[in-house]
C-alpha positions in Angstrom: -1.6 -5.6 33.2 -5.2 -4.1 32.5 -7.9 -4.8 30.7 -7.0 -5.7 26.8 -8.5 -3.3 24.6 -9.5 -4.1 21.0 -7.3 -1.2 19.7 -4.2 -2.9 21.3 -5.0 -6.7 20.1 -5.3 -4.5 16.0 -2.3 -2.8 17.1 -0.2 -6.3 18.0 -1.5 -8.1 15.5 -0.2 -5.2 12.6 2.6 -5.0 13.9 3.2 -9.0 13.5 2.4 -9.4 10.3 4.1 -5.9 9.3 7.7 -7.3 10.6 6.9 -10.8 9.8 4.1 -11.1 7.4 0.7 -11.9 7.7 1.0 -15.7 8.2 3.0 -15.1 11.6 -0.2 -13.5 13.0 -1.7 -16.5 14.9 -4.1 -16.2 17.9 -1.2 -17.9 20.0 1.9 -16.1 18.9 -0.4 -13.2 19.2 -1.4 -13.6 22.5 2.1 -14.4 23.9 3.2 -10.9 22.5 0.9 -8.9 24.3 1.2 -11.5 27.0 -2.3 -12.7 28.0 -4.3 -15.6 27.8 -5.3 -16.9 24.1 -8.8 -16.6 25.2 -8.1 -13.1 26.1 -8.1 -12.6 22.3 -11.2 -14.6 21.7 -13.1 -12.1 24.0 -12.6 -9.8 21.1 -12.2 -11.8 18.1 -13.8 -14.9 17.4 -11.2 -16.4 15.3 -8.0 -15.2 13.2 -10.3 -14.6 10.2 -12.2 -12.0 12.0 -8.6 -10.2 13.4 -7.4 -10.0 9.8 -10.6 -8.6 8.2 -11.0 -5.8 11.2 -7.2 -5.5 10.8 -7.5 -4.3 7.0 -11.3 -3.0 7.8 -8.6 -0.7 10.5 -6.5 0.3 7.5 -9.2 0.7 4.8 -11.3 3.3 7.0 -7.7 5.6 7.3 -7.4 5.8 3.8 -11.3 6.8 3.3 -10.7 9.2 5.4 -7.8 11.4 3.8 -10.5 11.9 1.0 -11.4 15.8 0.9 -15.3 15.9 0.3 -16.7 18.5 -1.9 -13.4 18.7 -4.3 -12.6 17.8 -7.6 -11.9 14.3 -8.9 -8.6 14.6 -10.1 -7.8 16.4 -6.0 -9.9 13.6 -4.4 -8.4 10.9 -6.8 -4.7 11.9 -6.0 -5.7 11.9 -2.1 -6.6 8.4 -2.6 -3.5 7.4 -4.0 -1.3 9.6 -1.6 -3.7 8.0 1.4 -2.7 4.3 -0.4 1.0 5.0 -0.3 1.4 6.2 3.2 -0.5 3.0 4.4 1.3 0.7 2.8 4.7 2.7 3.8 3.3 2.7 7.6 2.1 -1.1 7.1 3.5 -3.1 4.5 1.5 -6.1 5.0 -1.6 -4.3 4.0 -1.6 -6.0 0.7 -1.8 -9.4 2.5 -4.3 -8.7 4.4 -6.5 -7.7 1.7 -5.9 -10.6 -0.1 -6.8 -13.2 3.1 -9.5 -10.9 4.4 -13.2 -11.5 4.0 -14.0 -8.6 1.7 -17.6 -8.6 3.3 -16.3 -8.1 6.6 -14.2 -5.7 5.4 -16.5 -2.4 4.9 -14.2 0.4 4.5 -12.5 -1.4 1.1 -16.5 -1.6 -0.3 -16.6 2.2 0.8 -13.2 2.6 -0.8 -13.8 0.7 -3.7 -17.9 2.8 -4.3 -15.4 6.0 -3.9 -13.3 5.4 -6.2 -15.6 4.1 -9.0 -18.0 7.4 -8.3 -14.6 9.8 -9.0 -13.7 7.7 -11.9 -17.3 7.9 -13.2 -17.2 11.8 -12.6 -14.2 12.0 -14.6 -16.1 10.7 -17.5 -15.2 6.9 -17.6 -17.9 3.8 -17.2 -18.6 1.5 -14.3 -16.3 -1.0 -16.2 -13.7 1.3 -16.9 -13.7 2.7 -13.6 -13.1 -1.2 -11.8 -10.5 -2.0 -14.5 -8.8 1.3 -13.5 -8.8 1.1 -9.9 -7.3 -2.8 -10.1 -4.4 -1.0 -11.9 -3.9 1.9 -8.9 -4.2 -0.7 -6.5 -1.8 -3.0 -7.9 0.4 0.0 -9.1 1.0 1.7 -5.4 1.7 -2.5 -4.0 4.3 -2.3 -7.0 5.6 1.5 -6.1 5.7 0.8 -2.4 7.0 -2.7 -2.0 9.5 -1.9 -4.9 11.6 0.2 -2.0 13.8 -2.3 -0.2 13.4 -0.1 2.8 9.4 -0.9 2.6 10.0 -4.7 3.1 9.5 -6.7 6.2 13.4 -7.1 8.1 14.7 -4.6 5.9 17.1 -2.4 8.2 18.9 0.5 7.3 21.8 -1.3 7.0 20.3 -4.3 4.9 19.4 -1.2 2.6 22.6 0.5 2.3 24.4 -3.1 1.3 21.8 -4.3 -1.0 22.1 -1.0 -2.9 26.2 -1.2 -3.0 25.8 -4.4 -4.2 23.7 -3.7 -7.4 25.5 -0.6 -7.9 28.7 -3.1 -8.5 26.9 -5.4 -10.2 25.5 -2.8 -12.4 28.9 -0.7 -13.0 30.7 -4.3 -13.8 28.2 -4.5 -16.9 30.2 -3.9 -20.4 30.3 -0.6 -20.8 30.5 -0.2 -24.4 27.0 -2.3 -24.4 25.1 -1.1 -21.5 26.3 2.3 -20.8 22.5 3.2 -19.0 22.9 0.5 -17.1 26.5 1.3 -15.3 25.8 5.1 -15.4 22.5 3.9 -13.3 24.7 1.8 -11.0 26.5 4.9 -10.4 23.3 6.5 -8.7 23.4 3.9 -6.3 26.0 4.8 -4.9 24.0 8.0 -3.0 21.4 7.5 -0.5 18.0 7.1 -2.0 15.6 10.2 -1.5 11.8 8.1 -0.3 9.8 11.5 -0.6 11.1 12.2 -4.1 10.4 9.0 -5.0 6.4 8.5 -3.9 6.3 11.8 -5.1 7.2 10.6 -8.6 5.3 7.2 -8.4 2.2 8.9 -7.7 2.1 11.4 -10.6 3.0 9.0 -12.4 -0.1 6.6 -11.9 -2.1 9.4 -11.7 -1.2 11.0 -15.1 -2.9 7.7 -16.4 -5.8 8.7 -15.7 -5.8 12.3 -16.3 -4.5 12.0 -20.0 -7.4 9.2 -20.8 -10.1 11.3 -18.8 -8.7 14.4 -21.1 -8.7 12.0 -24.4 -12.5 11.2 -23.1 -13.3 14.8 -22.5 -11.9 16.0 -26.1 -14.0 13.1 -28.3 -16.9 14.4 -26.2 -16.8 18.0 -27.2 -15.5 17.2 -30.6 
């Protein structure tokens, strides 16, 4: 085997704690996937601390840099939030990581975070508003992703298709004269979920939010 790179130690230790969570991701386990040495890791990474931080720091910097310079907020704002989604959809444990991680050693969230708060600020709304609102987007593409059983950790196709037939049965044997939603819902379930169609929604539908108050802002301005 050659020489281990850093890239492939990130790459190992994502996938762990992608298919397993972030608390499988030890330097031991680690190192028996990729089969070398422990101290092979420690040539790169001093301790697991240090691997999760450059493993979100790995993320963070992908997600920067989907952001199209030189465009509008509301462009550059839904960029961020598509770039969001298709990391967490690539890397569920993202989430996890962010939470565990160092935030200091983790530079691309600052630059993520001074991005974000410089579009919110050039759609009109103050440094406050602008970290109260980006708390929300964060925690409303973790909801939007991880709300997709096929998004979770040991969720296979299969897993999917029987947790959905399930609901739907549970949903349909509701009352129907009481919760007629509900078991026309379950009915739904029945057909395969469409993902695209889905983000697709989520996303307009965080970033609406934000447009209507920036538009609310805009009008009591003028007015």
């Amino acid at each position: 085997m050659g020489k281990l790179s850093r890239q492939a130690v990130l790459e190992g230790a994502l996938r762990l704690a992608d298919e397993e969570g972030v608390a499988a991701v030890t330097i031991r386990r680690l190192a028996g996937e990729l089969q070398v040495t422990p101290m092979a890791l420690y040539w790169h990474f001093k301790n697991k601390d240090e691997l999760l931080a450059a493993a979100a720091d790995h993320l963070m910097t992908g997600v920067i840099a989907d952001i199209p310079p030189g465009r509008g907020w509301r462009e550059r704002l839904r960029a961020l939030v598509e770039a969001l989604v298709g990391t967490m959809r690539a890397h569920p444990s993202l989430p996890a990581l962010l939470q565990v991680a160092d935030k200091e050693q983790v530079e691309s969230h600052t630059r993520a975070t001074e991005a974000v708060l410089d579009i919110l600020a050039e759609a009109g709304f103050t440094l406050e508003e602008g970290d109260t609102i980006a708390s929300y987007l964060l925690n409303g593409v973790v909801t939007l992703v991880h709300g997709r059983l096929d998004c979770r950790a040991g969720m296979t196709p299969e897993k999917v298709a029987e947790e959905r037939r399930m609901r739907a049965l549970r949903l349909q044997a509701l009352p129907p004269d009481r919760f007629p939603r509900l078991v026309e819902y379950g009915r739904t379930l029945e057909r395969p979920s469409d993902a695209e169609r889905y983000f697709a929604f989520g996303v307009d539908l965080l970033v609406a939010g934000v447009e209507a108050m920036a538009a609310a802002r805009a009008r009591e301005r003028s007015g």
